[in-house]
Backbone bond lengths (Angstrom), bond angles and torsions (degrees), N, CA, C in turn:
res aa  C-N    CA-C-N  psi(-1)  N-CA   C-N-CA  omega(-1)  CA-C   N-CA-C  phi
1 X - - - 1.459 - - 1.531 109.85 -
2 X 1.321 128.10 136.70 1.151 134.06 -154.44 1.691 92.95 -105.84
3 X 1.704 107.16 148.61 2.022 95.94 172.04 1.316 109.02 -56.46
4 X 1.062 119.88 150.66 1.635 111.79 141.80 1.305 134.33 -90.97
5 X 1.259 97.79 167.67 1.426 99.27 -161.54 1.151 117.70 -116.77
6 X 1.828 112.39 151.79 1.086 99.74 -142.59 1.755 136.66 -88.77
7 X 2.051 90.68 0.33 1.811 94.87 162.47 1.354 100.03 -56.24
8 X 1.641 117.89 -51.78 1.774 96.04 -166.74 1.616 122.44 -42.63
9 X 1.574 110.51 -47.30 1.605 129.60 -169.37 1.446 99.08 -42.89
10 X 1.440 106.89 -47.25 1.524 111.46 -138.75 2.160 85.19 -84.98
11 X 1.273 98.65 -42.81 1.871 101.08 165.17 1.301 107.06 -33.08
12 X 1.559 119.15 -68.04 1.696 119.16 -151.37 1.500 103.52 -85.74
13 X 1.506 123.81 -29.89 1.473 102.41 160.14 1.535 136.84 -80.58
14 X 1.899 114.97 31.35 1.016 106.35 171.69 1.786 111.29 -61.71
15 X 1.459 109.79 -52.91 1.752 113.52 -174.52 1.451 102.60 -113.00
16 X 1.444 118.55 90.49 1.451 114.10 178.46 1.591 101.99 -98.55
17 X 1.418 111.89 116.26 1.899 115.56 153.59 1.391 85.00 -84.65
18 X 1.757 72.76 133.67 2.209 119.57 147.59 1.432 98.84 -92.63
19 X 1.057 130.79 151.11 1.356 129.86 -167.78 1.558 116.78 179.86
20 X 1.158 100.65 109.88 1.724 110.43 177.50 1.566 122.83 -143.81
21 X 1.113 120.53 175.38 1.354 107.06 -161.66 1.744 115.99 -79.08
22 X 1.402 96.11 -19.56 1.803 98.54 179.95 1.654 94.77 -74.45
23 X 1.334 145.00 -21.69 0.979 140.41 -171.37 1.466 115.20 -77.80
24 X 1.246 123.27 -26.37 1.796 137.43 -175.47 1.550 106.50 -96.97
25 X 1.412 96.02 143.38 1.347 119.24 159.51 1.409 119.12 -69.86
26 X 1.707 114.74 -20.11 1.325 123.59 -161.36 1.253 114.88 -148.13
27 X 1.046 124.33 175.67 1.521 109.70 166.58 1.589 127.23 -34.16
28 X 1.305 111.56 138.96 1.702 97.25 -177.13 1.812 112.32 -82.90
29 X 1.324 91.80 -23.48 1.805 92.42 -178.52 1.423 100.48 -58.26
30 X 1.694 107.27 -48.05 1.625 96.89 -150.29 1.696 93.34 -73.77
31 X 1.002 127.22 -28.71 1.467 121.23 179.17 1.614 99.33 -54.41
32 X 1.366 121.85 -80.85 1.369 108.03 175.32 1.842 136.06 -33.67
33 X 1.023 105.49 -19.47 1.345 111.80 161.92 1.641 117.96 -57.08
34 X 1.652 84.27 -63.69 1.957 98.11 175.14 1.092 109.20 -40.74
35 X 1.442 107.82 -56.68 1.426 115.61 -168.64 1.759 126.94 -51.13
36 X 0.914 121.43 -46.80 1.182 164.31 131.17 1.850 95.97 -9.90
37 X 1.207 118.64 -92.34 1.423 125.15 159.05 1.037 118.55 -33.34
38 X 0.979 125.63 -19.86 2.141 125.81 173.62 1.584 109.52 -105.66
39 X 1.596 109.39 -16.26 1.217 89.18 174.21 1.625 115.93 147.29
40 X 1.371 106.26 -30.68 1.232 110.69 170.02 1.634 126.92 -47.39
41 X 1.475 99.49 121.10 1.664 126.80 171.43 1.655 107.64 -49.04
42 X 1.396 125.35 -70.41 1.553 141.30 -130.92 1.358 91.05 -142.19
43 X 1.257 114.32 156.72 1.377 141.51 158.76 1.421 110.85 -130.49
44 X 1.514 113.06 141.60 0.970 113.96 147.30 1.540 127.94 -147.08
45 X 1.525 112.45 129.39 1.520 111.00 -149.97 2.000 96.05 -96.30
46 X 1.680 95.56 120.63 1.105 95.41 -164.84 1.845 101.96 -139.87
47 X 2.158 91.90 95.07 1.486 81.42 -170.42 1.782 105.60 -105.93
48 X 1.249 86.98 143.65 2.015 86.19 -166.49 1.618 89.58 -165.92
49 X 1.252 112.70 170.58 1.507 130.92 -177.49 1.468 110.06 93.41
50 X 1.438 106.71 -159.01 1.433 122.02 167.13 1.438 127.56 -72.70
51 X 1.595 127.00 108.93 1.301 139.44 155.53 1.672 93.74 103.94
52 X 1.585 113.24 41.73 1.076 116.09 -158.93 1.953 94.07 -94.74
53 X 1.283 110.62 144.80 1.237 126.46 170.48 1.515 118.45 -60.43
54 X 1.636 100.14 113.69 1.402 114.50 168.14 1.699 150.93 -103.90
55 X 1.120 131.76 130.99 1.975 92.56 -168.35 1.257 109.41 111.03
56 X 1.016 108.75 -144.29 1.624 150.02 -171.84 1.439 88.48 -76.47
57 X 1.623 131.57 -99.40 0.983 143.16 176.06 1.762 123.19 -12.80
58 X 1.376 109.68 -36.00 1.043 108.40 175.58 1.355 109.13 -107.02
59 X 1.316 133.73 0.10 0.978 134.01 -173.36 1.995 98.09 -92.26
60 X 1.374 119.09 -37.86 1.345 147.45 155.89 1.701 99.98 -23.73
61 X 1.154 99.94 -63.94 2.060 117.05 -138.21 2.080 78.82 -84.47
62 X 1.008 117.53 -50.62 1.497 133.41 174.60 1.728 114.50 -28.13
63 X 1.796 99.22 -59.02 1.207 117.53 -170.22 1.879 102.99 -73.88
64 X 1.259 122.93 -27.42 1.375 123.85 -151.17 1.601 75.05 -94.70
65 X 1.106 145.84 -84.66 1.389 144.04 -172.63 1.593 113.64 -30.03
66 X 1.477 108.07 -28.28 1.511 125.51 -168.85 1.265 91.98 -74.55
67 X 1.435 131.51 -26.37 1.699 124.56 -139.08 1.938 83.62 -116.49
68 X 1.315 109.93 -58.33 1.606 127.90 170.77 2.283 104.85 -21.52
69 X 1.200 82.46 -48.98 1.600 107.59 -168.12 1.635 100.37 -79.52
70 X 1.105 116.15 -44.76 1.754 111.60 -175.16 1.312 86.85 -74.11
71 X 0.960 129.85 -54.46 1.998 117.23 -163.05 1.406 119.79 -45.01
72 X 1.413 110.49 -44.26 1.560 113.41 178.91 1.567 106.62 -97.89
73 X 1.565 117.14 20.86 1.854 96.17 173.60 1.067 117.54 84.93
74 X 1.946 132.20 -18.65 1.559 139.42 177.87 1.486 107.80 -54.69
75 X 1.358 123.36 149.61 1.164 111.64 174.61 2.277 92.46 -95.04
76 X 0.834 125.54 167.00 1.551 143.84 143.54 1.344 119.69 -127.37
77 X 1.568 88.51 147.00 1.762 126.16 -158.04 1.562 96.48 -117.09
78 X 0.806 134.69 138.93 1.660 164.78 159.61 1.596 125.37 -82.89
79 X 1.166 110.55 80.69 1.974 107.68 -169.85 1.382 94.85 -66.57
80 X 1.711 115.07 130.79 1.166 113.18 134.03 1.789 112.46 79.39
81 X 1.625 108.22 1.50 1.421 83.82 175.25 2.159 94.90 -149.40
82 X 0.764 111.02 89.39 1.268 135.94 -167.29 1.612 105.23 -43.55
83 X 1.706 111.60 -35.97 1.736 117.29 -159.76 1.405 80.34 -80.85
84 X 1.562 125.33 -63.64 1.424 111.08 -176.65 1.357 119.01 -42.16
85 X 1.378 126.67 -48.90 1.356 121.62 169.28 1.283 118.57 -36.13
86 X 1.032 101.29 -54.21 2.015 95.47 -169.44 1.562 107.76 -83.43
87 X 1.422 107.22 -18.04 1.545 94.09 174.23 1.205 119.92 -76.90
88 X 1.469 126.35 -21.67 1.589 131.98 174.53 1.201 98.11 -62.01
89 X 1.773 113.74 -53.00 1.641 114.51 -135.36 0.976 117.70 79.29
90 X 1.613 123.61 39.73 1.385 114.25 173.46 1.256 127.88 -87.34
91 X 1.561 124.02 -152.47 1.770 90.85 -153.28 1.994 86.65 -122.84
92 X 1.113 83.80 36.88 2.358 90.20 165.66 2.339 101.08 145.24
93 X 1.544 68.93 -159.08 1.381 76.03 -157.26 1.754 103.52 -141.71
94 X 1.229 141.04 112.53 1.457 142.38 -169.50 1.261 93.18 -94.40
95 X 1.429 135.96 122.05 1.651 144.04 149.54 1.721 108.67 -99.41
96 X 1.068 89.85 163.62 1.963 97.66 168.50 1.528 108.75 -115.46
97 X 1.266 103.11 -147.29 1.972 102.06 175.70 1.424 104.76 -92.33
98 X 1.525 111.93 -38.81 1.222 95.13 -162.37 1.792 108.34 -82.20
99 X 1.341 127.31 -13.54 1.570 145.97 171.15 1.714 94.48 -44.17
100 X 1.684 113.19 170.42 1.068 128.44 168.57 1.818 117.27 -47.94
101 X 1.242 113.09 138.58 1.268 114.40 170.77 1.226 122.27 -37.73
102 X 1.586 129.01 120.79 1.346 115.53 172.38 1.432 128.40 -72.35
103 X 1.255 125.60 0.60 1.401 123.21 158.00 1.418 108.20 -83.92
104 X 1.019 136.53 18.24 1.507 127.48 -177.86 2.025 95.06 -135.74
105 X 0.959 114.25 -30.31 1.640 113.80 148.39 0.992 103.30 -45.70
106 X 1.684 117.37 -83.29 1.288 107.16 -156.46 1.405 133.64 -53.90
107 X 1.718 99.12 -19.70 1.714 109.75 175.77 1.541 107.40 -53.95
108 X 1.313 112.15 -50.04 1.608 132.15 -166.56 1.294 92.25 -48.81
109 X 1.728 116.87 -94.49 1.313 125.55 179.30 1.429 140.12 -56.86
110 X 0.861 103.02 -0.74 1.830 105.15 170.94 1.122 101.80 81.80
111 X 1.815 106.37 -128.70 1.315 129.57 -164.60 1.344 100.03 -89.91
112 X 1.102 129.39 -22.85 1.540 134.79 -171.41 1.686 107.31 -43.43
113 X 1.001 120.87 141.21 1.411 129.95 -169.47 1.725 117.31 -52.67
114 X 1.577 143.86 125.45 0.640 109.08 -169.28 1.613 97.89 -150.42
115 X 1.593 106.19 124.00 1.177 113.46 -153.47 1.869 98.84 -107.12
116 X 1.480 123.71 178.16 1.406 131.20 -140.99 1.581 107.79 -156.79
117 X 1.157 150.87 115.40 1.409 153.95 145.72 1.163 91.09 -74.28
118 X 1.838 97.29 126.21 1.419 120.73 156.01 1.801 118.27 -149.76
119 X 1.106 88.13 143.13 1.704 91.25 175.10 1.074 130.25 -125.78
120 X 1.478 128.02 22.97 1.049 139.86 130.23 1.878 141.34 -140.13
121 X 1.009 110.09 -135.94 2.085 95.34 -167.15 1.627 69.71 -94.29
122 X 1.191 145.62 -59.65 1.425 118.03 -139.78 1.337 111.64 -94.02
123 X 1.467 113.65 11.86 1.785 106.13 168.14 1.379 98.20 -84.31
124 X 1.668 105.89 -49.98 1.674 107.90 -176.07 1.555 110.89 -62.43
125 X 1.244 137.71 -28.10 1.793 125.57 163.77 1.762 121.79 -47.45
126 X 2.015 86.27 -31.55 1.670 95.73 -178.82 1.443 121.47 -86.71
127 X 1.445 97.44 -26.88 1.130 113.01 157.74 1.920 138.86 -69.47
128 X 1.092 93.94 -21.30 1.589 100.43 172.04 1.842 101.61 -91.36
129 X 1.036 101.82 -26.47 1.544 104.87 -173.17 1.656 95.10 -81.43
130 X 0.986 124.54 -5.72 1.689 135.36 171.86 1.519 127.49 -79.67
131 X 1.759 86.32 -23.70 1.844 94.04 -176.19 1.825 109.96 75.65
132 X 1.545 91.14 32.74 1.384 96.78 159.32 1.523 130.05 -69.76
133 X 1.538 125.02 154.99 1.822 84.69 -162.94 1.538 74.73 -122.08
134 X 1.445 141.29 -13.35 1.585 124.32 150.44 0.951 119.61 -147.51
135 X 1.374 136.41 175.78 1.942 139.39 -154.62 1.515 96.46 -120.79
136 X 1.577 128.45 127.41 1.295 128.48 154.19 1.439 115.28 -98.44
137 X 1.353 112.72 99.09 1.519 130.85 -170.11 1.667 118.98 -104.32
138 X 2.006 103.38 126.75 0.989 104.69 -142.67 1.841 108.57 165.34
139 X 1.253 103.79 178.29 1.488 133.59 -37.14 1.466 130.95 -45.44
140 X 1.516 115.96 120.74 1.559 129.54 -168.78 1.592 112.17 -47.59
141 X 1.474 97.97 -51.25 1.239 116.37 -162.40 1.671 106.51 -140.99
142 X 1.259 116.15 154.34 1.805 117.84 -173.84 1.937 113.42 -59.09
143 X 1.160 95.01 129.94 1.596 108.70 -171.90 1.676 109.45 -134.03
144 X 1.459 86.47 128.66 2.196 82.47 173.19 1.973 93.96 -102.54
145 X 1.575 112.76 15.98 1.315 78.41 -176.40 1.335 136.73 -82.45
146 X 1.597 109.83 2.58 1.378 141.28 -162.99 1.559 104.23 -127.11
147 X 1.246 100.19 99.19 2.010 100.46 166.57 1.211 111.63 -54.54
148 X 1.443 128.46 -24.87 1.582 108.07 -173.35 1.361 103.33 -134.00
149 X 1.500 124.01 58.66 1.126 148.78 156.66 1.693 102.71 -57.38
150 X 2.055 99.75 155.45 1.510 91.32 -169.93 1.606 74.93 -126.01
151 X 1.191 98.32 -165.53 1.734 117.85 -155.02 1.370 105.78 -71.54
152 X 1.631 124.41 138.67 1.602 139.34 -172.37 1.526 82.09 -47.14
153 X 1.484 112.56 127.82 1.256 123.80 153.81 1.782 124.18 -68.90
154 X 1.592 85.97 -24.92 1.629 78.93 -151.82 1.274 144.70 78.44
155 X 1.122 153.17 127.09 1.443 150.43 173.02 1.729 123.21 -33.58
156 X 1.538 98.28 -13.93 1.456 111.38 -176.18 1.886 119.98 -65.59
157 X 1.903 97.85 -38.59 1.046 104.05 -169.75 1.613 101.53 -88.56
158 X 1.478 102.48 -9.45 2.107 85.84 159.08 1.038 129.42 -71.12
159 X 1.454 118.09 -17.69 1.572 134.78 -161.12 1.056 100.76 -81.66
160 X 1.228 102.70 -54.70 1.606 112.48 -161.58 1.988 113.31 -75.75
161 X 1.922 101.27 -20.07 1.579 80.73 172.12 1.516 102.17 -98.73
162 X 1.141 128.20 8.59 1.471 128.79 -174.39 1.627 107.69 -72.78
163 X 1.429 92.14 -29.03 1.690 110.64 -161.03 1.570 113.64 -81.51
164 X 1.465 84.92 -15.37 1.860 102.09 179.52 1.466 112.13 -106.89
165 X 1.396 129.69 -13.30 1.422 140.34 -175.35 1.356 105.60 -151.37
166 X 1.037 104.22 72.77 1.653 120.38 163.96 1.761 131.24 -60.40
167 X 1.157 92.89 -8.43 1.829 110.07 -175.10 2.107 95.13 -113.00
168 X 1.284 107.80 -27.42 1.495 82.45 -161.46 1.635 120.62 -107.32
169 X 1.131 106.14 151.02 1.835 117.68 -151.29 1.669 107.22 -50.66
170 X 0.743 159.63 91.20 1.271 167.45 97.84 1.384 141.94 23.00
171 X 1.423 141.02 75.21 1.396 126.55 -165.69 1.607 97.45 -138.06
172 X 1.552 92.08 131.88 1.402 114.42 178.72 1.537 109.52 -104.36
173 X 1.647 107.61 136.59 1.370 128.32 -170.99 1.527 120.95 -125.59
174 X 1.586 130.78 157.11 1.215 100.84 175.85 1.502 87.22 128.18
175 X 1.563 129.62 102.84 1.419 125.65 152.61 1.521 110.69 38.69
176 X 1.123 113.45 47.41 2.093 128.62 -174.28 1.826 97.93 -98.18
177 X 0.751 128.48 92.01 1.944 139.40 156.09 1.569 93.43 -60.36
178 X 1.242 103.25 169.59 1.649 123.80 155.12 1.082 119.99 -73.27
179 X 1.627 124.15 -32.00 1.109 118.00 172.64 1.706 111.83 -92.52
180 X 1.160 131.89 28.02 1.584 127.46 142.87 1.761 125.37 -135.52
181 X 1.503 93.41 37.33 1.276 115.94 171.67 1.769 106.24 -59.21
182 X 1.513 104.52 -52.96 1.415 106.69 -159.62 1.573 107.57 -62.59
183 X 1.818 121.82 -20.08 0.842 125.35 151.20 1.316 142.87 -26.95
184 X 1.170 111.17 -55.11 1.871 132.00 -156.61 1.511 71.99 -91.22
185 X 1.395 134.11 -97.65 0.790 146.56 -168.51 1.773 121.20 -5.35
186 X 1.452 105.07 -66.01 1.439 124.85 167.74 1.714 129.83 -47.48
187 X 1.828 83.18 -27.06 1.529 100.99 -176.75 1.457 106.39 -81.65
188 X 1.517 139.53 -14.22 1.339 159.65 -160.71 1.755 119.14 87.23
189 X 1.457 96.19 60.49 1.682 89.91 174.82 1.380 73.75 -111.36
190 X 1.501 97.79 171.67 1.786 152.40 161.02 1.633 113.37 -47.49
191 X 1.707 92.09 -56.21 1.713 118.75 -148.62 1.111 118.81 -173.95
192 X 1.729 127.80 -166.02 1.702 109.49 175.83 1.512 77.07 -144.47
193 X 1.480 97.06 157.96 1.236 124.89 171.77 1.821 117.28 -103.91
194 X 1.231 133.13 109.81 1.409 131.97 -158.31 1.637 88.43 -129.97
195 X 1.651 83.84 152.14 1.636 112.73 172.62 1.597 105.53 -135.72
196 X 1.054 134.06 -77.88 1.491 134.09 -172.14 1.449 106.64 -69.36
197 X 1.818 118.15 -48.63 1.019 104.79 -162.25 1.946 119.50 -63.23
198 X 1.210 120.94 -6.45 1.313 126.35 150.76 1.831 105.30 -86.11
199 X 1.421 114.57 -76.62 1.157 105.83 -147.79 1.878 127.82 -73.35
200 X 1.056 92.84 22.86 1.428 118.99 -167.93 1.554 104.54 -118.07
201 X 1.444 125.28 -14.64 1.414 131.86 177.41 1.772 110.71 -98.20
202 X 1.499 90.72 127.51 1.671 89.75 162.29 1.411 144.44 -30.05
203 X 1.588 81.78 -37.63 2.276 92.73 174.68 1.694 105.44 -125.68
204 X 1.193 120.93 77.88 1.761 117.60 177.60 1.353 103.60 -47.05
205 X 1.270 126.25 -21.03 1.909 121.56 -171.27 2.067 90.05 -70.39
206 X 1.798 114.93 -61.39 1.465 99.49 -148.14 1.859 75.71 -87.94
207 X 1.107 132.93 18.27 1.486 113.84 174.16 1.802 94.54 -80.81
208 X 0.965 117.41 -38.02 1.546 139.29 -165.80 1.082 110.41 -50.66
209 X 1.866 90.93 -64.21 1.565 117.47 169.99 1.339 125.77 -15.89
210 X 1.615 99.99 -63.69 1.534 116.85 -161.27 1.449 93.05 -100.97
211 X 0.970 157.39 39.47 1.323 157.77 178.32 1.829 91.03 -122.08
212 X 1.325 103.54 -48.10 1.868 103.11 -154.78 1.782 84.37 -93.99
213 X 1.333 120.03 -15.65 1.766 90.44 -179.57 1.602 97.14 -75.75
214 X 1.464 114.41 -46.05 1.559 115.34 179.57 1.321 118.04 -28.15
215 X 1.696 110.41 -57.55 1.331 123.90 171.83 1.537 108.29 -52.14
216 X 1.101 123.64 -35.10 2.068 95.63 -157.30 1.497 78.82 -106.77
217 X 1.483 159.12 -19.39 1.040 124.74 153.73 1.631 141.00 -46.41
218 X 1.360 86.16 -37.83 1.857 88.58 170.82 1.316 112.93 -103.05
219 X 1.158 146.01 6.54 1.231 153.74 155.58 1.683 99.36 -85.30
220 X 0.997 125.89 -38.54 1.882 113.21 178.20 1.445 113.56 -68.52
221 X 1.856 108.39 -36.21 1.351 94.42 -172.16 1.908 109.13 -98.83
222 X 0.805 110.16 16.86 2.074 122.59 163.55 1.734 85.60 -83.71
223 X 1.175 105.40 -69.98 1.913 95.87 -164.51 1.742 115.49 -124.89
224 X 1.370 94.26 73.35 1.515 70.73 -156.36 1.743 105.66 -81.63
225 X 1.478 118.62 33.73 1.657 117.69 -175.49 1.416 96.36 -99.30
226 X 1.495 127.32 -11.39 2.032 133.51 -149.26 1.175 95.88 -134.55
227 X 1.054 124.84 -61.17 1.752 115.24 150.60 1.326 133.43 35.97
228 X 1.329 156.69 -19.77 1.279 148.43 170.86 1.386 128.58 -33.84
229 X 1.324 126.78 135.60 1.444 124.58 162.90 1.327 118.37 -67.47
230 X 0.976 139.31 118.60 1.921 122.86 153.24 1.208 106.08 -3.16
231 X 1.460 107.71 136.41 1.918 103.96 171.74 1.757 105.20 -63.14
232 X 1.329 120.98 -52.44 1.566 108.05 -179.33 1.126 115.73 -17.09
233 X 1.851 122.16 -59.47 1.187 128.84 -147.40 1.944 107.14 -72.07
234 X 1.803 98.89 -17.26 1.227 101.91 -166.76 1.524 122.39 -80.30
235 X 1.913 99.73 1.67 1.377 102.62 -152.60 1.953 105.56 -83.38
């Protein structure tokens, strides 16, 4: 598997779903499907919290999202549990600070994509010095979708690691609507990273919808010469 690179990264984290089963009203695959259909870039299957799927079962719910995701070309990311990663073959692995060392991830997985929670300049210095290949920065804005969420960052702490890593892919997460996309964005993210604001809506396809027009409007007019959609989106 070859690295990737990082116009692609910075492509697939325009609309990244987090997505797990305590998070849905419904099935999480079929939500990711919708999702997917409205617009979503990235997945990332991230089961953790209360009454969270273990085993077999989650190893199950993993593969159907795994299969959801190869059909349309999405890449999926794996929080936090590396054996599932390599047993899918999925296409990386999301840790936080307190998760396994990311130099010892990265030994595991190779080239496979491998993404980083940070919340400030000196996790992300340790983190680029880690062979992180992008930063999920955050929480932007107030979120119940995470029990062990750390303190509203604010838009400040995008600025400020954008300002120090100007080349590397970027997606801010954290209580993100459509209507404060242009926010995250403006501050120097990539993309946004969402949990409720799809999987918490009746239709994840037009929740999607309006999430990814938000996105390529203010992402066209920052660059609009580099600019491309994902081919999916073009079909």
């Amino acid at each position: 598997m070859k690295p990737v690179e990082a116009a692609d990264l910075k492509a697939w984290l325009k609309l990244y779903l987090v997505i797990g089963s305590a998070n849905c009203r419904k099935d999480a695959a079929e939500v990711v499907e919708e999702a997917i259909r409205g617009g979503v870039t990235m997945v990332q299957f991230r089961e953790k919290g209360r009454n969270a799927l273990e085993g077999a079962a989650k190893r199950e719910l993993a593969g159907r999202i795994l299969a959801v995701c190869r059909k349309h070309g999405v890449p999926l990311i794996v929080n936090d549990d590396v054996d599932l990663a390599l047993a899918l073959d999925a296409d990386g692995v999301h840790i936080g600070q307190e998760d396994e060392p990311a130099e010892q991830v990265r030994k595991r997985i190779g080239n496979r994509i491998l993404g980083l929670s940070v919340h400030s300049p000196e996790e992300a210095r340790l983190g680029a010095e880690r062979h992180a290949d992008y930063f999920g920065v955050g929480p932007v804005f107030p979120t119940v979708s995470k029990e062990d969420a750390r303190p509203v960052q604010g838009t400040a702490a995008l600025r400020n690691i954008r300002g120090m890593h100007a080349a590397m892919p970027i997606v801010g997460i954290g209580g993100i609507t459509a209507d404060r996309v242009h926010e995250v964005i403006q501050a120097g993210a990539d993309g946004v990273a969402v949990i409720s604001a799809i999987t918490h809506t009746p239709d994840a396809c037009h929740a999607a919808m309006e999430l990814s027009r938000a996105l390529t409007g203010v992402l066209s007019k920052r660059n609009p010469l580099v600019y491309n959609p994902p081919p999916h989106l073009l079909k």
